[in-house]
Short mmCIF file of the C-alpha atoms (twelve columns), coordinates in Angstrom:
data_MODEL
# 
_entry.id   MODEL 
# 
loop_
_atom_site.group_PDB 
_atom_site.id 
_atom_site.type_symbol 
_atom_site.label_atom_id 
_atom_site.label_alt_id 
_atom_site.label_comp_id 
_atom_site.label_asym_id 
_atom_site.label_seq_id 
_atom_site.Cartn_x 
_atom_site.Cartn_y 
_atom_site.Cartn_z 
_atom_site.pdbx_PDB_model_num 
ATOM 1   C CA . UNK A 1   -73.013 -15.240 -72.315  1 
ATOM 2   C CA . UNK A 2   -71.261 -12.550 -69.775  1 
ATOM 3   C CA . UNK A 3   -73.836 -9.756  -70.328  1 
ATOM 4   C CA . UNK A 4   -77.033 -12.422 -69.494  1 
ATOM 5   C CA . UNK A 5   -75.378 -13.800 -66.326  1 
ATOM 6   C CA . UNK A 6   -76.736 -11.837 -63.236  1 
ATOM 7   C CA . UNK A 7   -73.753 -11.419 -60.970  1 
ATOM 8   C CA . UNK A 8   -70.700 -11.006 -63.566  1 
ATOM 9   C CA . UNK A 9   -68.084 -10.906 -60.838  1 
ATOM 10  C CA . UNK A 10  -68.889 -14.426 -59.364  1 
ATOM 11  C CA . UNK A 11  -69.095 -16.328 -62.824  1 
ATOM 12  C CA . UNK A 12  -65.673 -14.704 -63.366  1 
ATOM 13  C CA . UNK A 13  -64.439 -16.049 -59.455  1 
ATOM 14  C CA . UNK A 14  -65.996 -19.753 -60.862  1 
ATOM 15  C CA . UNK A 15  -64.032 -19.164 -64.596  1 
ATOM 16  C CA . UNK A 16  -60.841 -18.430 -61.928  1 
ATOM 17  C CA . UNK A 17  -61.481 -21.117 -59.780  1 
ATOM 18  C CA . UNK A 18  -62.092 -24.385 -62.351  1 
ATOM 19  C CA . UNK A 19  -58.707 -23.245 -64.414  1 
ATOM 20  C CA . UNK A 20  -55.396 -24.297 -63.458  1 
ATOM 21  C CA . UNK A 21  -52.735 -22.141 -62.737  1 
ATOM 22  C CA . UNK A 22  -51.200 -20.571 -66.423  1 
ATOM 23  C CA . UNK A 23  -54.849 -21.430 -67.549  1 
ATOM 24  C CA . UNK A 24  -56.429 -18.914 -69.892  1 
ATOM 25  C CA . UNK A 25  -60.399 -17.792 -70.328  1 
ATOM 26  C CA . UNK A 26  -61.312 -16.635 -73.112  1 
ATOM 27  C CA . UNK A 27  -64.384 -13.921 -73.183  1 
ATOM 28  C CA . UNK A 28  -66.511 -12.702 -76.037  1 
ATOM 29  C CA . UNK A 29  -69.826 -10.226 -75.740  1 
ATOM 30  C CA . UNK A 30  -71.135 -7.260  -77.225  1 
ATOM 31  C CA . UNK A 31  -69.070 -3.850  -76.520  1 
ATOM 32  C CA . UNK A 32  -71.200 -1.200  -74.718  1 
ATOM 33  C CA . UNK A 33  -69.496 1.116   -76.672  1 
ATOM 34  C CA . UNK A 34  -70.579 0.375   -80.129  1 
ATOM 35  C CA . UNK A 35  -73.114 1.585   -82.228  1 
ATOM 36  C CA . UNK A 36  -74.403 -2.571  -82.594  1 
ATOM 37  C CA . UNK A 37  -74.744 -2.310  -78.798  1 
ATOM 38  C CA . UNK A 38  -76.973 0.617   -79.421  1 
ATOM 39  C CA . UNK A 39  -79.121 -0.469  -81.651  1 
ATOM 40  C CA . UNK A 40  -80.044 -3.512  -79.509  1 
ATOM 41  C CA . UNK A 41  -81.149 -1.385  -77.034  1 
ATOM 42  C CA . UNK A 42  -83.412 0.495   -78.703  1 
ATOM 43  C CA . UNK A 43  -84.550 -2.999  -80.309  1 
ATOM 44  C CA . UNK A 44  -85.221 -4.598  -76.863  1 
ATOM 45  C CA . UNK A 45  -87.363 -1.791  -76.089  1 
ATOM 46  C CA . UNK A 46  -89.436 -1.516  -79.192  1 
ATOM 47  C CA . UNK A 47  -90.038 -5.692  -79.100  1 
ATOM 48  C CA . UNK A 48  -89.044 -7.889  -76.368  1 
ATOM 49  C CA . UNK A 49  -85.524 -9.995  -77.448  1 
ATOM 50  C CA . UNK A 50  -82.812 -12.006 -75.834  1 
ATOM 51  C CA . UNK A 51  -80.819 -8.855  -75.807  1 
ATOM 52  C CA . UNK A 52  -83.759 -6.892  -73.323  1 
ATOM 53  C CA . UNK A 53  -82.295 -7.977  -70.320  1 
ATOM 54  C CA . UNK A 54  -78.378 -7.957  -71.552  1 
ATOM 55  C CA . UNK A 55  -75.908 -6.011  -69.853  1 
ATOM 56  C CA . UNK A 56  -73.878 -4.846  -72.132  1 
ATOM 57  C CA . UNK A 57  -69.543 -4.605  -71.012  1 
ATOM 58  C CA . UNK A 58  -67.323 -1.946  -72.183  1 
ATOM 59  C CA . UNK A 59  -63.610 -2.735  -72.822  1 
ATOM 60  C CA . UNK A 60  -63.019 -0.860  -69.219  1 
ATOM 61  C CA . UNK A 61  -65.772 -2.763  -67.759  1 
ATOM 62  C CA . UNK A 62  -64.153 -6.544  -68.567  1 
ATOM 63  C CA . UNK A 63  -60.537 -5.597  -67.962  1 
ATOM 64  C CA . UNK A 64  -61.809 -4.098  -64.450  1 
ATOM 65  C CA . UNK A 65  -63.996 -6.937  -63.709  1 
ATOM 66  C CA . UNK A 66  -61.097 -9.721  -64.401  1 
ATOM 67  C CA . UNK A 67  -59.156 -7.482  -62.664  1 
ATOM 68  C CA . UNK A 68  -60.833 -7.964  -59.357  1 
ATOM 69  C CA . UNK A 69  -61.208 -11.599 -60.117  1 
ATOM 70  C CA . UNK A 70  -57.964 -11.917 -59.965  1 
ATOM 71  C CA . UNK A 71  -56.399 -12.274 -63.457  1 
ATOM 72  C CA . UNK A 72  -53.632 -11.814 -64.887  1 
ATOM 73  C CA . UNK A 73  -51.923 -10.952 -68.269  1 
ATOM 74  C CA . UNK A 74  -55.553 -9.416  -69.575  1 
ATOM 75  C CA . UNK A 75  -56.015 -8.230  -73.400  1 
ATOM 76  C CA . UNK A 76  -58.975 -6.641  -74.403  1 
ATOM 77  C CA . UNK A 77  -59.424 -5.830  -78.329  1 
ATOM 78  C CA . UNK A 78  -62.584 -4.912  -80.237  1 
ATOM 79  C CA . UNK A 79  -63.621 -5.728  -84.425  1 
ATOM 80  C CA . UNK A 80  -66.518 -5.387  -86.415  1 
ATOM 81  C CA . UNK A 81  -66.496 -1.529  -87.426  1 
ATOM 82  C CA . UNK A 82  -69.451 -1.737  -89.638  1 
ATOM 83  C CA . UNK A 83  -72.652 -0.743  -88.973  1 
ATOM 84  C CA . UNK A 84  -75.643 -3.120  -88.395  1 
ATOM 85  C CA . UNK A 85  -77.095 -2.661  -91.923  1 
ATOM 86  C CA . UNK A 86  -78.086 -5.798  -93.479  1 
ATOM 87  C CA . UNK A 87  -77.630 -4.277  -97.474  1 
ATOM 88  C CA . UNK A 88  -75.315 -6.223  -100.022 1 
ATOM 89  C CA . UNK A 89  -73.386 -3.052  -101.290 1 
ATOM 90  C CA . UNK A 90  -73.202 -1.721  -97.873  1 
ATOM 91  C CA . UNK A 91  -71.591 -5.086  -96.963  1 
ATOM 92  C CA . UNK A 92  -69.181 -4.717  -100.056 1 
ATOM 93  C CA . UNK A 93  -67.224 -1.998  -98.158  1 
ATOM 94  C CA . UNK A 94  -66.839 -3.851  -94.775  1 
ATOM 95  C CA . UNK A 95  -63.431 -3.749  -95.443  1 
ATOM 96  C CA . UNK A 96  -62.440 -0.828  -95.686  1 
ATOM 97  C CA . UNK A 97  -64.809 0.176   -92.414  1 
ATOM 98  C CA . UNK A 98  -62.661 -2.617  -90.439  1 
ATOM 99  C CA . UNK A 99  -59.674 -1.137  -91.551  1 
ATOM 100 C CA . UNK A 100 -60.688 2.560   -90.792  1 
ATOM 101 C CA . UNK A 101 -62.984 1.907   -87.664  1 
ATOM 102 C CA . UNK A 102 -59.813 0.015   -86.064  1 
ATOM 103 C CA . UNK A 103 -57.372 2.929   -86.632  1 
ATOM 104 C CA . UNK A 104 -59.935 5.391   -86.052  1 
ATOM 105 C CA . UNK A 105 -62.216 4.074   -82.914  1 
ATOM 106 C CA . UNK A 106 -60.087 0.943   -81.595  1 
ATOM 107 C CA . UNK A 107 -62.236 0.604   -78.764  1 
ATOM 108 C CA . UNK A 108 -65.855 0.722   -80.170  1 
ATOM 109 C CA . UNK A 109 -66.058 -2.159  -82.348  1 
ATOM 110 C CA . UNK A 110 -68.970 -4.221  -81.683  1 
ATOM 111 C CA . UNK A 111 -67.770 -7.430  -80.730  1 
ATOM 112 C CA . UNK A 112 -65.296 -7.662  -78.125  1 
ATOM 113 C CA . UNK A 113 -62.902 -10.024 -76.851  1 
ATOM 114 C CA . UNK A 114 -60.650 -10.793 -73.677  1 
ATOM 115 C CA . UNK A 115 -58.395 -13.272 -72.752  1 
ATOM 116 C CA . UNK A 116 -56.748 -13.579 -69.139  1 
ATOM 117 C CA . UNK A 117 -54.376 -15.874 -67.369  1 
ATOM 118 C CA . UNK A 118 -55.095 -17.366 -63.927  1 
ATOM 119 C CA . UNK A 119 -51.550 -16.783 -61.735  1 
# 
């Protein structure tokens, strides 16, 4: 829900601030940086969706914002290589495009994940 909130950096400070100390968050949203991201942009403007008024994060982007919340211990990793193409034998090689696209492109697969650690 990160890229719909309107001030990222004080949800983050309230995520911070209701965890104990060695308490983790744990963050998942859409990776500026993949091709899914780019293809709901172009959606949104075509036909109005939940995504129209998203702000989308890059890996950068989280690890800097938790960052300067105050977090420690931060891991950022991206998955989901494939492309946005809803076809059955497309689908059948998703495999192999994980596989690939996480050698290959580490940080642009489309769904993206961070934990952190409040000191």
């Amino acid at each position: 829900m990160l890229c719909f909130v309107k001030d990222r950096d004080a949800a983050l400070l309230e995520m911070k601030r209701v965890l104990r100390p060695g308490g983790r968050v744990v963050i998942a949203l859409l990776n500026s940086r993949s091709p899914w991201a780019l293809f709901r942009r172009i959606k949104s403007r075509v036909k109005e969706t939940v995504y129209s008024s998203a702000e989308f994060i890059s890996p950068n982007g989280i690890e800097s914002s938790l960052e300067k919340a105050g977090f420690k211990d931060i891991k950022v990793r991206t998955c989901l290589f494939f492309l946005p193409i809803n076809s059955e034998f497309y689908l059948g090689f998703s495999g192999v495009q994980e596989r690939l696209g996480s050698r290959l492109f580490p940080g642009a697969g489309a769904f993206l994940t961070a934990t952190a650690t409040k000191p």
